[in-house]
N, C-alpha and C positions, 0 to 999 in steps of 0.2 A: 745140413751137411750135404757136401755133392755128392750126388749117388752117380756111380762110373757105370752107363750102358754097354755092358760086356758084350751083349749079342749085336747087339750094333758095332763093336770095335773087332768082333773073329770073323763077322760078315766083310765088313771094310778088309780085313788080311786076306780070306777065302776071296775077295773079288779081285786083289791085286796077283795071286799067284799065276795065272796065265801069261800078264805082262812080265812078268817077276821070270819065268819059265822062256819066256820071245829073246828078252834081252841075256840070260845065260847062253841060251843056242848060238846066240850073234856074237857074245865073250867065245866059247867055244872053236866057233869058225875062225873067229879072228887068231887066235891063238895056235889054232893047229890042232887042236884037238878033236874030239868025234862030231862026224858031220851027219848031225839026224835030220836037217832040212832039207836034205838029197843033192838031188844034180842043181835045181834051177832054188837055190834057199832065198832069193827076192819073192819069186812068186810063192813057196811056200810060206811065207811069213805072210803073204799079201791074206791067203787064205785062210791061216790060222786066226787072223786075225779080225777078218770077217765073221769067221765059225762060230769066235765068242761074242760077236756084237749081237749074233741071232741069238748065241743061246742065253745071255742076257736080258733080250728083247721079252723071249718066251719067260725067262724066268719072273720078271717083272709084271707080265701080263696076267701071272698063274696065282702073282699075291690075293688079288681080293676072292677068288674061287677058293683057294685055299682057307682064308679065313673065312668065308661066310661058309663052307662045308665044316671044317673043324673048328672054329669057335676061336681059335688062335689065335690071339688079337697082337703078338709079338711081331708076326711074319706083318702086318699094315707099316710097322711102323721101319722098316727098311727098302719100302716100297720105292721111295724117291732117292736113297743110295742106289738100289739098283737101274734106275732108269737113268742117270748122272753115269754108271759104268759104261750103260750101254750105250750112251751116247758118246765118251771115251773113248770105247773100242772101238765104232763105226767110225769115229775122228781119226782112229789110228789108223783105220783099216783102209779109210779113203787117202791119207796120207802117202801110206807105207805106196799104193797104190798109183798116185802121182809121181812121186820121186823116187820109189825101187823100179818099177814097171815101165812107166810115160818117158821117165828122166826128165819131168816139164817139159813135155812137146807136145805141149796142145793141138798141135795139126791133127794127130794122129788118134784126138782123144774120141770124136766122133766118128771115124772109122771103128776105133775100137768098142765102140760102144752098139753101135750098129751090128756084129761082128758077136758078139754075147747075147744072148737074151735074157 
């Protein structure tokens, strides 16, 4: 019989709620409604969206400490959904980055780069 991996399918929803959460803000804006991504909501999203690549990043990295401290042999087996989010949200994050921020104007992208550390 197929046995349904639950914890693997509330992890899959808990890792989509932050996007799930970007694109309400963006409905929001568009609509006229409350503006929680402030003055400059490009760059806030560029940021929010970086926030979750690292805390992804971390989270993925914490699975095999986790299990080899507790014994927890569940948390192994969502190890590679979370490294697949995190590399999502880095995708997004570089995105959101080139086309809210850059506008695709690569001239400016190595200034801008230089320009951050």
């Amino acid at each position: 019989m197929f046995k349904f991996p639950i914890f693997k399918f509330l992890t899959f929803l808990l890792c989509l709620l932050p996007l799930e959460y970007s694109i309400f803000q963006v409905y929001q804006l568009q609509t006229g409604g409350a503006n929680v991504l402030g003055a400059d909501p490009a760059k806030e999203l560029v940021l929010l969206q970086g926030e979750w690549a690292i805390r992804f990043l971390l989270l993925t990295l914490l699975v095999t400490p986790v299990r080899r401290f507790t014994g927890w042999r569940q948390a192994q087996k969502i190890r590679r959904m979370l490294g697949l989010f995190t590399f999502a949200y880095a995708s997004i994050h570089l995105l959101a980055y080139l086309f809210l921020l850059l506008e695709l104007d690569f001239r400016n992208l190595g200034a801008d780069i230089l320009k951050r550390p």
